[in-house]
C-alpha positions as CSV (number, residue, x, y, z in Angstrom):
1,X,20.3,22.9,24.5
2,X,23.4,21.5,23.1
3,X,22.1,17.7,24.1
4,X,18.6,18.3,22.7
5,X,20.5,19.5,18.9
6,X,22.0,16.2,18.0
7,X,18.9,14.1,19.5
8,X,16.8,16.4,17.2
9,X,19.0,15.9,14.2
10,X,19.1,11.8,14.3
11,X,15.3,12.0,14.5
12,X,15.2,14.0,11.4
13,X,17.9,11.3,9.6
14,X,15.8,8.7,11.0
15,X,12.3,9.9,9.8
16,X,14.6,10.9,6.3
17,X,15.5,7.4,6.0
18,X,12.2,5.8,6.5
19,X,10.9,8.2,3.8
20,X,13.7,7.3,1.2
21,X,13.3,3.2,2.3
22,X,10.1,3.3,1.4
23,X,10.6,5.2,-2.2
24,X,13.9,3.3,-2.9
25,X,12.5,-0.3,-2.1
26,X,8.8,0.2,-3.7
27,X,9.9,-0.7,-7.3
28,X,12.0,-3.2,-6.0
29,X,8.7,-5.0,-4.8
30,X,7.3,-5.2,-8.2
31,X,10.3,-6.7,-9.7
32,X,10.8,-9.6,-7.0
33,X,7.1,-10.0,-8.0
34,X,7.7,-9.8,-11.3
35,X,11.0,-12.4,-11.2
36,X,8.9,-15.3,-8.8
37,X,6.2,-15.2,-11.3
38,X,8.2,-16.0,-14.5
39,X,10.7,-18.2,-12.4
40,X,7.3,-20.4,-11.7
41,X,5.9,-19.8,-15.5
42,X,9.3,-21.3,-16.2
43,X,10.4,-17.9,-17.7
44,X,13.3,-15.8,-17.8
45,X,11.2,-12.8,-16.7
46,X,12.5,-9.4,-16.3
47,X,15.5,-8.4,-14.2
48,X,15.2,-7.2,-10.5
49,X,15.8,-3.6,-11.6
50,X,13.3,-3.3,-14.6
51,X,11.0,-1.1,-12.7
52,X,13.6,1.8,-12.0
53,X,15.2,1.7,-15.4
54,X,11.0,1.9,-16.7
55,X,11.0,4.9,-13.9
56,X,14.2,6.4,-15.5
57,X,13.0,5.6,-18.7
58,X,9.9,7.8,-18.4
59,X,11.4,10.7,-16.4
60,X,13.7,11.5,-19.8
61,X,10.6,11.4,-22.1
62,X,8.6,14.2,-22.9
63,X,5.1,14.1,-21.6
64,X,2.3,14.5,-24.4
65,X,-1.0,15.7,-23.5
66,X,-3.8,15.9,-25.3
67,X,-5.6,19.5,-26.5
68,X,-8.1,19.3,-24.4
69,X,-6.2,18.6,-21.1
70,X,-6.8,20.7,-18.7
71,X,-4.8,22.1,-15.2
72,X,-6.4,18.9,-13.3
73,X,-4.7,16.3,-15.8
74,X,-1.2,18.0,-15.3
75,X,-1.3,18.0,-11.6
76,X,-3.1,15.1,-10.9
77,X,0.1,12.5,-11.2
78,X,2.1,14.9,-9.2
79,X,-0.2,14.8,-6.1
80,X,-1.2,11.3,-6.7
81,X,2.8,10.0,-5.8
82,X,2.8,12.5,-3.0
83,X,-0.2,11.3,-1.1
84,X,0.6,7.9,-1.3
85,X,4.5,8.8,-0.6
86,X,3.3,10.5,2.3
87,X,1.0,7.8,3.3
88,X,3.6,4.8,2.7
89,X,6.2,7.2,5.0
90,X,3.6,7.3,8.4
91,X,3.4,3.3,8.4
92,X,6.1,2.1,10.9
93,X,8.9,0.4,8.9
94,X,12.4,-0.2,11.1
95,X,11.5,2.0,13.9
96,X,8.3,3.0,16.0
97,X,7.8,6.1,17.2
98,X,10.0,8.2,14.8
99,X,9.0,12.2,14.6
100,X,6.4,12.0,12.2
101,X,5.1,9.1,13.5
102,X,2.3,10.9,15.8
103,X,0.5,11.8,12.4
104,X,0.2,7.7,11.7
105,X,-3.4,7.5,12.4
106,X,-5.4,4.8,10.7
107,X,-7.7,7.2,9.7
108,X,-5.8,9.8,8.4
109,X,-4.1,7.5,6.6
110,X,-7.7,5.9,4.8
111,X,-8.2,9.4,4.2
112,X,-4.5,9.6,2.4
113,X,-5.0,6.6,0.2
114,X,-8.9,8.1,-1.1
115,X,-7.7,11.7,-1.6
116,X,-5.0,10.1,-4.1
117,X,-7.3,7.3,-5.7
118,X,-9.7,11.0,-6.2
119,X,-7.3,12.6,-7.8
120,X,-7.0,9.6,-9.7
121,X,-10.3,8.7,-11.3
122,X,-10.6,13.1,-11.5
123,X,-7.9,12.7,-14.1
124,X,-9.3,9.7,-15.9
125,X,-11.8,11.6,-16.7
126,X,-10.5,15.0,-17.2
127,X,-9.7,14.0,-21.4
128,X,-13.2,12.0,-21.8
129,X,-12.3,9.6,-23.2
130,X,-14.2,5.7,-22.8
131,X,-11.7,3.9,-21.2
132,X,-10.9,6.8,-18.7
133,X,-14.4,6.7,-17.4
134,X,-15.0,3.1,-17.5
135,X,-11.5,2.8,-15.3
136,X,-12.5,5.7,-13.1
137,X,-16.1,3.9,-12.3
138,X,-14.4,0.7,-11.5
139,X,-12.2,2.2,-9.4
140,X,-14.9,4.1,-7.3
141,X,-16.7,0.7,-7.7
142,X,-13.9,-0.9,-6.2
143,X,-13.3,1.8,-3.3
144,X,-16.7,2.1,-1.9
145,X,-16.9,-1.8,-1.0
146,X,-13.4,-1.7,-0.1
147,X,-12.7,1.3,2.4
148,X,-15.3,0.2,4.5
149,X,-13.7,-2.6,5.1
150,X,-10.6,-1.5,5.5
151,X,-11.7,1.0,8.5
152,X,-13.5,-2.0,10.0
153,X,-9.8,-3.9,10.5
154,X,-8.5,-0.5,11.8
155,X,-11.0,-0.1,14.1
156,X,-10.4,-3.9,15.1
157,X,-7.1,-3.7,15.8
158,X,-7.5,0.0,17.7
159,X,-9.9,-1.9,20.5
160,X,-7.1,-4.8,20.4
161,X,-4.6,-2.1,21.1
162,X,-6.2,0.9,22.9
163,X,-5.3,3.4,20.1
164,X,-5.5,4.0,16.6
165,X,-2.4,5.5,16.1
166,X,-0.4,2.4,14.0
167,X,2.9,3.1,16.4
168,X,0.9,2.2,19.6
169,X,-0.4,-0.7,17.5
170,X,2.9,-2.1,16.1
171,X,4.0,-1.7,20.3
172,X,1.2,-3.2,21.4
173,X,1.4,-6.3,19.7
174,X,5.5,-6.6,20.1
175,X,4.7,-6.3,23.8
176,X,2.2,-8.8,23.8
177,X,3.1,-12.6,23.9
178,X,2.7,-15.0,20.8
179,X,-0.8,-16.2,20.6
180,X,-3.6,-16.4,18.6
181,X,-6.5,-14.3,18.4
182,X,-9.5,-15.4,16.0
183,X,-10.0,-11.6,15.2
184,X,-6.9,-10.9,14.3
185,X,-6.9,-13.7,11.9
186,X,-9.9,-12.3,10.3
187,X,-8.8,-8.9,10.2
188,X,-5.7,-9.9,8.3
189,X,-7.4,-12.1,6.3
190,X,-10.0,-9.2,5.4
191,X,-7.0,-6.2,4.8
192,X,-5.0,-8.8,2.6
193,X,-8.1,-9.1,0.6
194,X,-8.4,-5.3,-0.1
195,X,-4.9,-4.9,-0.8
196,X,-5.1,-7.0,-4.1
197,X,-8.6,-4.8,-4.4
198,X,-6.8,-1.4,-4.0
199,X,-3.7,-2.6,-6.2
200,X,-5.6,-3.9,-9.1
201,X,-3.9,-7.7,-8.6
202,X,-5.1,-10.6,-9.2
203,X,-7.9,-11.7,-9.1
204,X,-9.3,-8.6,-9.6
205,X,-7.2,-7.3,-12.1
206,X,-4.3,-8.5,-14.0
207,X,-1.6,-5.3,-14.1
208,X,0.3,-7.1,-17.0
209,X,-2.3,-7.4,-19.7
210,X,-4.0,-4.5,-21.3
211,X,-7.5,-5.9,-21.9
212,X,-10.2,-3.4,-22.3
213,X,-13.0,-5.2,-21.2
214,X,-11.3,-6.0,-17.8
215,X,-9.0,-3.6,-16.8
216,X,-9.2,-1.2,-14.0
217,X,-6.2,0.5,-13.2
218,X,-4.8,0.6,-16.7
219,X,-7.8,1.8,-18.1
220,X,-7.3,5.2,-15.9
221,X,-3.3,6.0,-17.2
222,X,-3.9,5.2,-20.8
223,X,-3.4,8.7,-21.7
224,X,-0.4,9.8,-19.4
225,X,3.1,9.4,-21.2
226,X,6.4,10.9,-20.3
227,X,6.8,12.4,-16.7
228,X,3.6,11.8,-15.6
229,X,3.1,8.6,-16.2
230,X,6.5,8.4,-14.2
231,X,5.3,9.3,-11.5
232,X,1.8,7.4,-11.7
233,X,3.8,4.0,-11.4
234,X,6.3,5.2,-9.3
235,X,2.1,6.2,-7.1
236,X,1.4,2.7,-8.0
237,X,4.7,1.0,-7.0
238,X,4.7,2.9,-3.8
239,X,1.2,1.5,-3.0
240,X,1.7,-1.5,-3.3
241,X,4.8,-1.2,-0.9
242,X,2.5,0.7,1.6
243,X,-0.1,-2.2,2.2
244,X,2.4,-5.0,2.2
245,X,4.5,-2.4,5.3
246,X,0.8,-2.3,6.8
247,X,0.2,-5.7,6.8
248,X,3.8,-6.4,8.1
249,X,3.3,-3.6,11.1
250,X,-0.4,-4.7,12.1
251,X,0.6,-8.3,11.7
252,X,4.3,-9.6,11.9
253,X,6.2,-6.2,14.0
254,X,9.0,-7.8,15.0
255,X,12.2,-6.7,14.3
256,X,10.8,-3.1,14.8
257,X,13.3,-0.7,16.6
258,X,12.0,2.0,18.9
259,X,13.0,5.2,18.2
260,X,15.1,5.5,20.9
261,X,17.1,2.9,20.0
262,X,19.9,4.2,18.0
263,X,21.4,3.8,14.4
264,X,22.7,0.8,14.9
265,X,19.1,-1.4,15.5
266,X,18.1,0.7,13.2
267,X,20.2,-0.7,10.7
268,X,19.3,-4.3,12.0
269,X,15.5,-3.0,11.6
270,X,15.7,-1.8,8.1
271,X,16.8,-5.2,7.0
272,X,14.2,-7.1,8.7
273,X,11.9,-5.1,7.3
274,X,13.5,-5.2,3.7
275,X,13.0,-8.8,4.4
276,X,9.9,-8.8,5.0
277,X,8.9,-7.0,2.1
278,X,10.7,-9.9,-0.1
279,X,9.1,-12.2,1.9
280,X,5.8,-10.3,0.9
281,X,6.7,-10.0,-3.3
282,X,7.1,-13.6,-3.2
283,X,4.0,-14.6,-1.7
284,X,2.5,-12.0,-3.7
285,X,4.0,-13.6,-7.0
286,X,3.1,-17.4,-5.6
287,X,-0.3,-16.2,-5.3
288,X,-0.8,-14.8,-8.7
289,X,0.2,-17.2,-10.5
290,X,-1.9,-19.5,-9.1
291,X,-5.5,-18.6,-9.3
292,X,-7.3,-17.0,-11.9
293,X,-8.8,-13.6,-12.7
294,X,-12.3,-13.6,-11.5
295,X,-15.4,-11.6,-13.8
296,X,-15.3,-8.2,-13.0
297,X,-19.1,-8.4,-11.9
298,X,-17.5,-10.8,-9.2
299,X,-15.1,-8.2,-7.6
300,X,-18.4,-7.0,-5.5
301,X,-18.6,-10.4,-4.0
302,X,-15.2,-10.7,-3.0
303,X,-14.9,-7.3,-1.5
304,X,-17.9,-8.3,0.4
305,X,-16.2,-11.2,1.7
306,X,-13.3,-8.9,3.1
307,X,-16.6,-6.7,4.7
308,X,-18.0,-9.6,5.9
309,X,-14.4,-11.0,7.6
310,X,-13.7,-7.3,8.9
311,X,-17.1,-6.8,10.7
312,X,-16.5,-10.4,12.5
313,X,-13.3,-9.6,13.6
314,X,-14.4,-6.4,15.0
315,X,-17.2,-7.7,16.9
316,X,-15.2,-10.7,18.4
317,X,-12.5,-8.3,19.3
318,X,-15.4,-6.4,21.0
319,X,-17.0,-9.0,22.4
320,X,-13.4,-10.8,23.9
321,X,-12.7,-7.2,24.9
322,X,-16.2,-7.1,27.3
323,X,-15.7,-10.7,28.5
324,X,-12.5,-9.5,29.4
325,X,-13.1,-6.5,31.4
């Protein structure tokens, strides 16, 4: 009993510090985003810790909400940042196969991301206002094309690894020697494609302008203030930070300590992974600056581009998979 204790404990710290990671490095996304895309716009651009001082910022102001508000409005922000918390905490970051890690299943985690996007466009509509319902149907717009093809890459990538559980995955592919797979290509191609969906980037959306006729995500926190819209970007920035770590596990899991491996790879994880969230902002920041927002009536067509690249990779990666047996 006395050996099982401090095993027990370090798994805790372990699953505790991939939880905090995530939280602590999210913001810090957005700002490296932030800095590569005024650096190239030949800007000064804001400082790398603009988005928790905005965080701070908010949490000391008092939250107004409107008369007509009801309990739905009040909570929504609240369980919003803990789905997607919760969400960006299952996706292997340093280590694979931490405590919690059993619960990492692709579709429970789809089923995560919609039940806080609900909550979402719930809200945004709660006050009635025009531009709460216009964001909220854009958003729902946005989610039917995109989900499906979202679970069409998990689904790949469970037939490429013989689980759905995104541990197994991550092992899988570290196990596996360097080569490449046509339907892995496509799958990654297809999930990048509804991350910028899912996160309002560009070229769907542009998350630093305020335009009526175009936003989406904007167009859904136009009433929160204080608190609450606190903890809707700190939702936001989380996000953000969990479909860049997705794309890094599914695709680039290197680095990746077991979970048996002790603090001390753990350590060397963390920072690999660290790195490759930089790695991620500044593509991320290359990319939007330069290509265009597309129409809004567009957005169908490019989600059904990422359909249309998920459901090939999935039926090569079935089809290799039969040729193989």
């Amino acid at each position: 009993m006395a050996d099982v204790e401090p095993g027990l404990l370090l798994q805790l710290i372990a699953q505790g510090a991939q939880m905090l990671l995530v939280l602590v490095a999210a913001p810090a996304v957005v700002g490296i985003t932030r800095i590569v895309k005024a650096r190239l716009l030949r800007r000064q651009g804001p400082p790398l810790l603009q988005p928790y001082r905005d965080l701070a910022r908010l949490l000391r102001k008092e939250a107004v909400v409107a008369q007509n508000a009801s309990w739905l409005f009040r909570t929504a922000p609240y369980l919003m940042f803990s789905l997607t918390w919760v969400a960006a905490a299952l996706v292997p970051t340093f280590a694979s196969g931490l405590m919690f890690n059993w619960a990492a299943d692709v579709v429970a985690l789809v089923a995560l991301i919609g039940a806080a996007r609900m909550w979402q466009a719930l809200a945004a509509m709660d006050i009635g206002t025009s531009f709460g319902g216009l964001g909220a149907s854009r958003e729902m717009m946005i989610a039917t094309l995109g989900e499906p093809a979202m679970l069409l890459v998990m689904l790949t990538m469970a037939i490429v690894a013989g689980t759905t559980r995104l541990p197994g995955v991550a092992d899988f592919f570290i196990s596996q020697p360097l080569s490449v797979r046509v339907s892995m290509a496509l799958a990654m191609i297809a999930l990048v494609i509804v991350a910028l969906a899912e996160n309002a980037r560009i070229p769907v959306d542009n998350p630093a302008t305020h335009l009526e006729l175009t936003m989406v995500h904007e167009a859904m926190v136009l009433e929160y203030s204080g608190r609450h819209l606190a903890m809707v970007e700190a939702a936001s920035h989380l996000k953000l930070a969990l479909y860049l770590s997705l794309i890094v596990c599914l695709f680039a899991p290197f680095g990746m300590a077991p979970a048996s491996a002790g603090p001390v790879q753990w350590i060397v994880g963390a920072g690999i992974y660290l790195a490759k969230l930089a790695v991620g902002a500044v593509v991320l920041g290359f990319w939007e600056v330069s290509i265009a927002k597309m129409r809004v009536f567009r957005v169908g067509e490019f989600l059904g581009g990422a359909f249309v690249f998920a459901f090939l990779a999935i039926l090569l990666a079935f089809l290799s998979g039969e040729i193989l047996r």
